[in-house]
C-alpha positions in Angstrom: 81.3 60.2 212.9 81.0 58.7 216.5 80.6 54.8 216.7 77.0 55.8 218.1 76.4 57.7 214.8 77.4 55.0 212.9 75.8 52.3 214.7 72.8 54.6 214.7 73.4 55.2 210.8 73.9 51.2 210.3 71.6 49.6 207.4 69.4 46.8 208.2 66.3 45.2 210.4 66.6 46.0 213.7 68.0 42.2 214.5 70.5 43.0 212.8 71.5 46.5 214.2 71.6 45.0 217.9 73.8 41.9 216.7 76.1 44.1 214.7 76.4 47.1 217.9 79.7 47.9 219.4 81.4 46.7 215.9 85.0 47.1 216.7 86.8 49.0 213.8 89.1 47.3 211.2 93.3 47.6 213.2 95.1 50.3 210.7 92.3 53.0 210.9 94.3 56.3 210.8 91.7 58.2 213.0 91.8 55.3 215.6 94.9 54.0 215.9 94.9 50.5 218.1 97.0 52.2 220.7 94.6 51.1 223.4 91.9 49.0 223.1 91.1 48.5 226.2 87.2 48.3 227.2 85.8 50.0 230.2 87.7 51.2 232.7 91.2 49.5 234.6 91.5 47.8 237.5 94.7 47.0 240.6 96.3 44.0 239.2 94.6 42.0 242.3 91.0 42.4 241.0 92.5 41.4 237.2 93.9 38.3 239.1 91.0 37.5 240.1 89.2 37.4 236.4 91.6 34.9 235.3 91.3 33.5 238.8 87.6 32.3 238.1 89.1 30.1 235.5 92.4 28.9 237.0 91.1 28.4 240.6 87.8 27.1 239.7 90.1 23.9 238.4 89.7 22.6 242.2 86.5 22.2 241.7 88.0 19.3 239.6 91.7 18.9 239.6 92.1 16.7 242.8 89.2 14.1 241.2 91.1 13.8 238.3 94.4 13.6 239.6 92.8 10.7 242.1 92.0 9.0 239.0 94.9 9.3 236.3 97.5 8.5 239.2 95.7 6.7 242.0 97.1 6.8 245.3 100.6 8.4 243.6 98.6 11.6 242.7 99.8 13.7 245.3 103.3 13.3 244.0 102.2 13.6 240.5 100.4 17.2 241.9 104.1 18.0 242.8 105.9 17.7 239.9 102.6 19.7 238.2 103.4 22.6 240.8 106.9 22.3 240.1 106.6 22.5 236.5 103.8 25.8 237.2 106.6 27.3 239.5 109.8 26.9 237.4 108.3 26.2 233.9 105.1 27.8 232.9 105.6 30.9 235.4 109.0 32.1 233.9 107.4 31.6 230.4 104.5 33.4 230.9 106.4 36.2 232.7 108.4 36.8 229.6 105.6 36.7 227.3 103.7 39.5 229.6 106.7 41.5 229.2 106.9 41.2 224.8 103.2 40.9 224.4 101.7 43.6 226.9 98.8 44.3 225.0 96.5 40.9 225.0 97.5 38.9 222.4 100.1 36.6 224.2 102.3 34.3 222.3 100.4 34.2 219.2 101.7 37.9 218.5 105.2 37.3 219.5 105.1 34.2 216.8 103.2 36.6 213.8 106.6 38.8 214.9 109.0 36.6 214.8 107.8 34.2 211.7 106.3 37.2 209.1 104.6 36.7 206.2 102.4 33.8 205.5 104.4 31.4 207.4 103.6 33.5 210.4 99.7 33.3 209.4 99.3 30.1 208.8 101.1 29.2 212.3 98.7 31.6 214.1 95.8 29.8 212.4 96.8 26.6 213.6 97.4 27.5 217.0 94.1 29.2 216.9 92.9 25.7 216.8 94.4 25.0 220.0 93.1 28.3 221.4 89.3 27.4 220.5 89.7 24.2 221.8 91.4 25.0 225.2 89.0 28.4 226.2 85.8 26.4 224.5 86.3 23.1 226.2 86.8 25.6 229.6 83.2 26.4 229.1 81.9 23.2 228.7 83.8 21.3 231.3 83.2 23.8 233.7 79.4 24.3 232.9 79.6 19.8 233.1 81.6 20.5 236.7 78.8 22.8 237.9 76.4 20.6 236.7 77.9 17.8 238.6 78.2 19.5 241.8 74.3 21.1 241.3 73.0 16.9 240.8 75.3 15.8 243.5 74.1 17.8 246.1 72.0 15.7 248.7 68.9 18.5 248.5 69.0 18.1 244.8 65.9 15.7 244.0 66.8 12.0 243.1 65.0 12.5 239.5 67.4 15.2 238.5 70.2 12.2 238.0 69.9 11.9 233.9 69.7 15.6 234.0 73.6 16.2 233.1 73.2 17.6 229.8 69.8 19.6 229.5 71.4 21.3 233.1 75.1 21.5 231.4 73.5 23.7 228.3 71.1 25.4 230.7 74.2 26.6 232.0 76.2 27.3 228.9 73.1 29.3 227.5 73.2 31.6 230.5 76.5 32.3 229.8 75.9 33.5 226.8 73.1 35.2 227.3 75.2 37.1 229.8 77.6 38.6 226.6 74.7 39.4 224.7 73.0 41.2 227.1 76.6 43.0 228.1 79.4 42.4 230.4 80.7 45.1 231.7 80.8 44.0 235.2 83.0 41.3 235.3 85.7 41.8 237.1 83.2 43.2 240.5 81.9 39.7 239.9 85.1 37.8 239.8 86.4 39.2 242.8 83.6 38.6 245.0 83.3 34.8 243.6 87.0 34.3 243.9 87.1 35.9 247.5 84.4 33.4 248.5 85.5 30.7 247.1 89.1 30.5 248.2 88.2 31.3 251.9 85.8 28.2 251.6 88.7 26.3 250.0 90.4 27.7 252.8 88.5 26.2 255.4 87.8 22.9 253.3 91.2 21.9 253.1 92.3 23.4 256.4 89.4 21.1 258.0 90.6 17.7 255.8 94.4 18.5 256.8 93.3 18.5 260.4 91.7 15.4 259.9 94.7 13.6 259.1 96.5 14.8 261.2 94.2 13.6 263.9 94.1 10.1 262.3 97.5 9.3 261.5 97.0 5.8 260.6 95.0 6.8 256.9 98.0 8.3 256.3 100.6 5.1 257.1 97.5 3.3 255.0 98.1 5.5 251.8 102.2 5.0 252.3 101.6 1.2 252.3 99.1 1.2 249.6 102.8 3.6 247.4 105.3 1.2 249.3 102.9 -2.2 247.8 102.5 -0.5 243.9 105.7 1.1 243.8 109.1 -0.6 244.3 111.4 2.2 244.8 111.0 6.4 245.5 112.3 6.8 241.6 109.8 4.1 240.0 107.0 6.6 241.9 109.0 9.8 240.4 109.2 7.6 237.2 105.4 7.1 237.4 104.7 9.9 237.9 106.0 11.9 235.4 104.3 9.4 232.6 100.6 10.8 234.5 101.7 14.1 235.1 100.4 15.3 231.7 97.0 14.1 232.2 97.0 16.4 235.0 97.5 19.7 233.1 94.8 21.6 234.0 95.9 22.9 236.8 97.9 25.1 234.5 95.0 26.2 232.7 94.9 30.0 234.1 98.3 31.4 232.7 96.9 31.9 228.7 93.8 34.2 230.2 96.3 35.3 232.9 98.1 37.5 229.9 94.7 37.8 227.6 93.6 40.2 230.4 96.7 42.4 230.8 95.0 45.1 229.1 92.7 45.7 231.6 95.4 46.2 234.4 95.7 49.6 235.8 99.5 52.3 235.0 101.4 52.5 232.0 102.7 49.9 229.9 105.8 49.3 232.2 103.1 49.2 235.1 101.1 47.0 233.7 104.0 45.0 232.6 104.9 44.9 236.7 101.0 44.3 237.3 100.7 41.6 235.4 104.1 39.4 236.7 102.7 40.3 240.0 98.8 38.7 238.7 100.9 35.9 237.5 103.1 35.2 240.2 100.2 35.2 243.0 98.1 33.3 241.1 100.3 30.4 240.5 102.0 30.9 244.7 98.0 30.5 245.4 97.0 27.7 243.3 100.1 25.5 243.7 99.5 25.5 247.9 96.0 24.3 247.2 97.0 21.7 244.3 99.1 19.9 246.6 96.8 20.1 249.9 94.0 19.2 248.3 95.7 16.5 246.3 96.9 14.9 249.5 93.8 15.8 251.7 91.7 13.9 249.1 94.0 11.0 248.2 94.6 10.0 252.2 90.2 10.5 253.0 88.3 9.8 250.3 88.2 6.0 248.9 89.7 5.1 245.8 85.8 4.1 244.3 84.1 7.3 244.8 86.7 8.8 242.6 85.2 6.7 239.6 82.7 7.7 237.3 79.3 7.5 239.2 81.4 7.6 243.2 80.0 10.3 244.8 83.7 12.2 244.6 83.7 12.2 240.8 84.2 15.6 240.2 83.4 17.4 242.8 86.7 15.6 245.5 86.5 18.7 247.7 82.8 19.3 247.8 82.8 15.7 249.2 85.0 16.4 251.6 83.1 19.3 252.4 79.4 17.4 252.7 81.7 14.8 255.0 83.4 16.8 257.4 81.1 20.3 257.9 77.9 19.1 257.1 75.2 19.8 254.4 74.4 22.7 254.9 78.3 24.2 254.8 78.7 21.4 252.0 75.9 23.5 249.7 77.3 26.5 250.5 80.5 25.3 248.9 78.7 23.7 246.5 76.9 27.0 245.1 80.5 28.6 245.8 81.6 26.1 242.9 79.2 25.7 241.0 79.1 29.8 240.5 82.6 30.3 240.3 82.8 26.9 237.6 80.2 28.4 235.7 81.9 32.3 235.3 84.8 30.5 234.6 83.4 29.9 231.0 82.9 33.9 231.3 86.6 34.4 231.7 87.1 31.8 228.5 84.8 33.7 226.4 86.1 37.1 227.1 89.5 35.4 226.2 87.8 34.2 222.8 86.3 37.6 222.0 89.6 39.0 222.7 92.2 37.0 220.6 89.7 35.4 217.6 88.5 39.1 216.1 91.9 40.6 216.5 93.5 38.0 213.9 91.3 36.4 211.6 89.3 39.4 210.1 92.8 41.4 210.2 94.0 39.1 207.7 90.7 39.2 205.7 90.1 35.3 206.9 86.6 36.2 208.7 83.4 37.8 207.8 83.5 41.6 208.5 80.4 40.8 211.1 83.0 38.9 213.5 84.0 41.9 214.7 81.1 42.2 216.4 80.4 40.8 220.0 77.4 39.6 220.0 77.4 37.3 216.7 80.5 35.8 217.5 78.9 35.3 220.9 76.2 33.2 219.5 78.8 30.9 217.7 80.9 30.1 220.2 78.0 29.3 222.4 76.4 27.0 219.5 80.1 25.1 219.2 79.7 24.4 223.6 76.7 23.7 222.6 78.1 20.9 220.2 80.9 19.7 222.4 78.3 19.3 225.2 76.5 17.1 223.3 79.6 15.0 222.0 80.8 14.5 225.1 78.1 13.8 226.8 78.6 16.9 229.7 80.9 14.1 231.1 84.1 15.8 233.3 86.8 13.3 232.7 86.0 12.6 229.1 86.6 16.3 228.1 89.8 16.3 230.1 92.0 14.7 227.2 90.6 17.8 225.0 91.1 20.4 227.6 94.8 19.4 228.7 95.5 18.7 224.8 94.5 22.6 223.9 96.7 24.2 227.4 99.4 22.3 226.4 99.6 23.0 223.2 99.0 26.7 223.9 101.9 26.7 227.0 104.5 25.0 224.4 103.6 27.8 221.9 104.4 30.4 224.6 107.6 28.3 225.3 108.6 27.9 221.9 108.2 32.1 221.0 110.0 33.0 224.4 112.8 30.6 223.7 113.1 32.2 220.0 112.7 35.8 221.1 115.7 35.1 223.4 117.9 33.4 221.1 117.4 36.3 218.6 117.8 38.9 221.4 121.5 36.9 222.1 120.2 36.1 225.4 122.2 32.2 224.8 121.5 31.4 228.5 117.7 32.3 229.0 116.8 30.5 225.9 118.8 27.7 227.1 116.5 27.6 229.7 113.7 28.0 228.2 114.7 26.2 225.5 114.6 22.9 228.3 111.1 23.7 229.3 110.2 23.7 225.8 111.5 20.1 225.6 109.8 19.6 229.2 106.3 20.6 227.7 106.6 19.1 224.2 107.0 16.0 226.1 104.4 16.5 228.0 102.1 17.7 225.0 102.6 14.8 222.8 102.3 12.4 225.9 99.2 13.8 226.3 97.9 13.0 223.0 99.2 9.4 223.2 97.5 9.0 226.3 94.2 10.4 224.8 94.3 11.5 221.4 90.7 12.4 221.5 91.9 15.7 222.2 94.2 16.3 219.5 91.0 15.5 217.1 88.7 18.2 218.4 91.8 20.4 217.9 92.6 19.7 214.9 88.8 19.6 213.8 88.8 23.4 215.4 92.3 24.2 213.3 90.8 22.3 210.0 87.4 24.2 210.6 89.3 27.8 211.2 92.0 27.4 208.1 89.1 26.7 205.5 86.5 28.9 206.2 89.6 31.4 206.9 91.0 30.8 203.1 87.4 31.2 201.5 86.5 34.0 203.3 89.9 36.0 202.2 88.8 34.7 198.5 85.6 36.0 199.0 86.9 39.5 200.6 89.7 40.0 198.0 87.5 41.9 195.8 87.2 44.9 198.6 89.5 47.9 198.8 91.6 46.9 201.8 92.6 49.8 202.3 92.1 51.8 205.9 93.7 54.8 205.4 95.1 57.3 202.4 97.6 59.7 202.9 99.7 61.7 199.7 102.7 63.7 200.1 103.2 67.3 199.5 105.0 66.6 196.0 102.0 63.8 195.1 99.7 66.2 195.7 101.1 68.7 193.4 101.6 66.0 191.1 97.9 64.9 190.9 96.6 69.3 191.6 98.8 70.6 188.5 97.6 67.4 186.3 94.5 68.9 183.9 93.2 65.1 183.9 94.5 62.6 185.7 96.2 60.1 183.7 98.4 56.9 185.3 100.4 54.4 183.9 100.5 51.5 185.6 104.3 50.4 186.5 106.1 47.0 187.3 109.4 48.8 188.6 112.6 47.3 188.0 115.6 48.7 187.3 113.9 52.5 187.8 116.3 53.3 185.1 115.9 55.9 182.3 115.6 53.6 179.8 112.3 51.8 181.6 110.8 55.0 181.5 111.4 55.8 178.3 110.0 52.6 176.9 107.4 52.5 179.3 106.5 56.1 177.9 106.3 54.7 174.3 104.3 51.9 175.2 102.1 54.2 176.4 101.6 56.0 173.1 101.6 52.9 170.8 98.8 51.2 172.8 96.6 54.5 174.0 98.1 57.2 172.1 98.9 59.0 175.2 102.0 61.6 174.8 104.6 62.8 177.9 103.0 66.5 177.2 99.7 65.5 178.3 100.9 65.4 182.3 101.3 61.2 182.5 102.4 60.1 186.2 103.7 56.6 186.5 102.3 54.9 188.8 104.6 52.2 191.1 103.2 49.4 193.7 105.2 47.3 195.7 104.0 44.6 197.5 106.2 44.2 201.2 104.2 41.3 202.7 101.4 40.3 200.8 99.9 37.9 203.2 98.6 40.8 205.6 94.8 41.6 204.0 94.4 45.4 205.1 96.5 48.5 205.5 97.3 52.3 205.3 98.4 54.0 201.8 100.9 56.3 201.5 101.5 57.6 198.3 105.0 59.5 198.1 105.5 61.4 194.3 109.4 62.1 193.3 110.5 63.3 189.9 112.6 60.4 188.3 114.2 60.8 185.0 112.4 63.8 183.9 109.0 61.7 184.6 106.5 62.4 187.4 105.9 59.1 189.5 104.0 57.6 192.2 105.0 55.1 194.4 103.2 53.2 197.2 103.4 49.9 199.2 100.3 47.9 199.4 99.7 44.4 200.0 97.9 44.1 196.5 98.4 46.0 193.6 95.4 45.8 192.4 93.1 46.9 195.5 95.5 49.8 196.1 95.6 51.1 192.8 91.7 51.0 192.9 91.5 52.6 196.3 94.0 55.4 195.3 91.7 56.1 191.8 88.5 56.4 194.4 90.4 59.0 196.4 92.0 60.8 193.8 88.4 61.2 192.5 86.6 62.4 195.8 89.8 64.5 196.1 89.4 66.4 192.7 85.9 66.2 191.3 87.3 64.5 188.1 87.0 61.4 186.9 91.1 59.6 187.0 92.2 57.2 184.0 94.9 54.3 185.2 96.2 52.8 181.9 97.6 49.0 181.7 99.0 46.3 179.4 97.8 42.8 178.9 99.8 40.5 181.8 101.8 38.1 179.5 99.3 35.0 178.3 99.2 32.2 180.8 96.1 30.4 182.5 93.7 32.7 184.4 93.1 30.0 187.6 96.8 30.6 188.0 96.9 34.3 187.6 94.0 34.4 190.6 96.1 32.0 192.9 99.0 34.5 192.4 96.7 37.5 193.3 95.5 35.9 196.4 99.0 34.4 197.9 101.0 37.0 196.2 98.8 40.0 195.8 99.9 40.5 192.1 98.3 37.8 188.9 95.9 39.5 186.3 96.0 43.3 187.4 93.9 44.9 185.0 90.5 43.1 185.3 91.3 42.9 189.3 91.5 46.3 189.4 88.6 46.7 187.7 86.4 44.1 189.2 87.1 46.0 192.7 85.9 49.6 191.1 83.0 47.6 190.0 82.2 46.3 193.2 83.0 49.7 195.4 81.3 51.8 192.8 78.2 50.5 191.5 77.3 53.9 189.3 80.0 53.4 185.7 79.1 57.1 185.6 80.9 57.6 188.7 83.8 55.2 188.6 87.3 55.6 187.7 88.2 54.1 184.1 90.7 51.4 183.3 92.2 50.9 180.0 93.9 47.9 179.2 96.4 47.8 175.8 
């Protein structure tokens, strides 16, 4: 069946069909294999560049205003150790993890690899925190920036001035309403939005340079204003390295930079080359205007506009822009920003859709709807909606949020490429990287000293994400969880020479003779079931129970003189139900699975078992998932317990 069929074929109101179309299909499906899950059609690495670009160069709409007011008159050197730590830190990082995570998912994969199980799990929920945090407060700041610029512009009526937030969800509605009605146009978008706004940046910067060149004394003003604060060239370095961290949005583009690999044009060794190259421009591009701008708005623009209410607040360049080239060119930039700030939230989104389905309702910790675009749309837009409103649409007050969640997501990146090296015995690469680890878990928890505001909404996201991910994996344990069936040619002669189909549930051990021989008694003093009458054993192993979904294979092998099964599953008791199903639809008949009682002990801790461990109180597990998949008893396979 095609998706269309099945979307076509879907139950439900007609509300409900349109939120639940394009349902992306459960990972482990044998008939679609997640080889490529790419949407659409590819593009040149440049035109990828420049979807990621609409969030990472869009940060000049902003960057320079903040830097002005985190480090004053010292924030163009503060802007070069940021560059610096782009260039030789976050670039290198970010390069590696393009090369081990090629397909999207960036470090958060390379961590689930390296840490399996539920340690791994649990680590990519919390970091999901910091994901939702970082790409979410990306929407909202940029929708607030756009706003800014839209109220600040001098043909903007006077009455429009308490207008922040009504224009600020104006804004973040549109953008939403662009994903529900489809986005398949994006990147045509991005690169004609980029394009134009870097060539006004271009001549913005280029114009402000000039200026100060021409006036040489605002620059010997601004070195007197460093040599009067600052008593020596290492108490500015000094200095500037305690504010640097505050100014970490200006590495906000490489976590989207590797989210949209997929999309990049070749092979996977060509998109591996496509997106170092995306990577490598990007940051070349954005470090020349960090530390232009930075200067260019430090040495013209007076310390006061900078402040909350100056007419620089946000917008540093756009000022420039009104001041030097006029209204009319300053508008022009101004719609320039405020169009590029506000698909910058489109870039954030796309980055949300991409990573959030692909974990949480693979390990059964999200409603099976979240695969779906358009609902998860509406949440996510609801939560800007929220932050908005907390916030107040205010720029500089989301900062602390928004630097917290890149941080946090840059160390994470740091911290898997330094352990995939070390494992690899690469000593000297993860000795580097192992320092700008240090460098950025300095700057993370300096961060959230300096404004722990942020690390609250983040952990508010992570708190929100880990329980409604451990209730919704109670409430799913009951399903099959099982994508895929396949038997052997000697299980399938097991189960086609079998009159009825009759298996004993197994615990293997020592797969010894003796087990099966006692296990073959037990059988006949609890259900008086004898060897002649074609028993199979029946074996699961559990592997990794902490992963919710999977593929079956059943193997048979003759052990002993007795006919077994054996599978791997990441329950028993889900498997052993979704093998009965199959070996009914299979056969026509009806198959028997025979148990004993689990020695006594207290229920609540045989369910705790099943759900961490996958194992607990088989029998009535099993059962209670036949019930649920197979409503007709007529119809459903039988379980004995002895």
């Amino acid at each position: 069946m095609s998706d269309g069929d099945q979307h076509a074929a879907m139950p439900g109101t007609a509300l409900q069909r349109w939120l639940l179309k394009g349902l992306q299909r459960p990972e482990g499906l044998a008939s679609h294999p997640p080889k490529d899950e790419t949407p659409g059609h590819r593009h040149t690495w440049w035109q990828v560049m420049c979807l990621t670009g609409v969030d990472y160069f869009s940060t000049l709409g902003y960057q320079p205003g903040i830097a002005a007011l985190a480090a004053g008159a010292l924030s163009p050197v503060a802007t070069l150790l940021l560059v610096a730590l782009t260039l030789f830190g976050a670039l290198p990082t970010y390069r590696a993890v393009a090369e081990q995570s090629p397909n999207g998912l960036g470090s958060l994969s390379m961590l689930e690899r390296l840490m399996p199980g539920w340690r791994g799990k649990l680590l990519v929920l919390f970091l999901l925190g910091f994901v939702a945090t970082a790409f979410i407060v990306t929407i909202t700041l940029s929708a607030a920036d756009a706003t800014a610029h839209i109220l600040h512009n001098p043909f903007v009526p006077r009455s429009w001035e308490g207008a922040q937030v009504p224009v600020t969800l104006l804004l973040i509605a549109a953008l939403g309403g662009v994903f529900l009605a489809g986005f398949s146009e994006a990147i045509s978008i991005a690169v004609v939005l980029v394009a134009v706004y870097l060539v006004l940046n271009v001549v913005v910067v280029v114009t402000a340079v000039q200026r100060v060149l021409a006036h040489p004394e605002q620059v010997t003003g601004w070195q007197n204003v460093l040599a009067s604060d600052y008593s020596s060239p290492i108490a500015m370095v000094a200095v500037a390295l305690y504010v640097m961290p505050k100014l970490a949005l200006g590495l906000s583009g490489f976590e989207t930079g590797v989210a949209v690999m997929p999309l990049i044009r070749g092979e996977l060794a060509e998109r591996i080359k496509g997106a170092r190259k995306l990577l490598t421009t990007a940051a070349l591009i954005m470090s020349v205007f960090l530390v232009t701008s930075s200067f260019a708005t430090t040495v013209l623009i007076p310390a006061e506009e900078f402040a909350e209410g100056g007419s620089a607040n946000g917008r540093a360049l756009a000022y420039l822009a009104h001041l030097y080239l006029g209204d009319w060119f300053g508008t022009a930039y101004d719609l320039s920003t405020i169009a590029i700030l506000w698909f910058a939230g489109a870039s954030a989104l796309a980055g949300l859709l991409n990573i959030v389905p692909r974990y949480l309702p693979r390990y059964g910790m999200a409603p099976d709807w979240t695969r779906a675009i358009r609902p998860m749309v509406l949440v996510f837009t609801v939560i800007a909606f929220l932050i908005t409103l907390v916030f107040d649409a205010e720029v500089e007050a989301q900062g602390g949020a928004y630097a917290t969640g890149v941080l946090a997501l840059i160390l994470s990146a740091a911290v898997a490429v330094t352990l995939s090296a070390w494992t690899m015995g690469r000593v000297k690469a993860a000795a580097f990287f192992g320092l700008v680890t240090l460098i950025f878990a300095y700057a993370t928890v300096a961060n959230i000293i300096e404004r722990p505001d942020g690390l609250v909404i983040a952990l508010l996201f992570v708190l929100a994400i880990v329980v409604i991910s451990l209730i919704s994996r109670a409430t799913r344990s009951t399903e099959l969880r099982v994508t895929h069936i396949s038997l052997d040619d000697h299980a399938r002669r097991f189960i086609n020479e079998a009159g009825e189909i009759y298996l004993i549930a197994n615990e293997p051990h020592g797969r010894d003779a003796k087990e099966y021989v006692d296990k073959a008694r037990e059988a006949f003093e609890l259900h008086r079931l004898r060897t002649s009458e074609g028993l199979i054993f029946l074996e699961v192993t559990i592997p990794d129970a902490s992963e919710f979904a999977g593929e079956l294979r059943v193997t048979g092998e003759e052990r002993h003189g007795f006919r077994v099964l054996r599978m791997q599953s990441t329950t028993v008791a889900n498997s052993i139900a979704a093998l009965l199903l199959h070996l009914r639809d299979r056969t026509g008949k009806t198959p028997h699975v025979y148990f004993h009682w689990a020695a006594e002990g207290n229920p609540i801790g045989a369910l705790l078992r099943y759900l961490v461990f996958g194992g607990g109180d088989v029998p009535p597990l099993t059962r209670e998932v036949l019930r649920q998949a197979e409503p007709d008893p007529d119809r459903r396979p039988v379980v004995h317990v002895g």
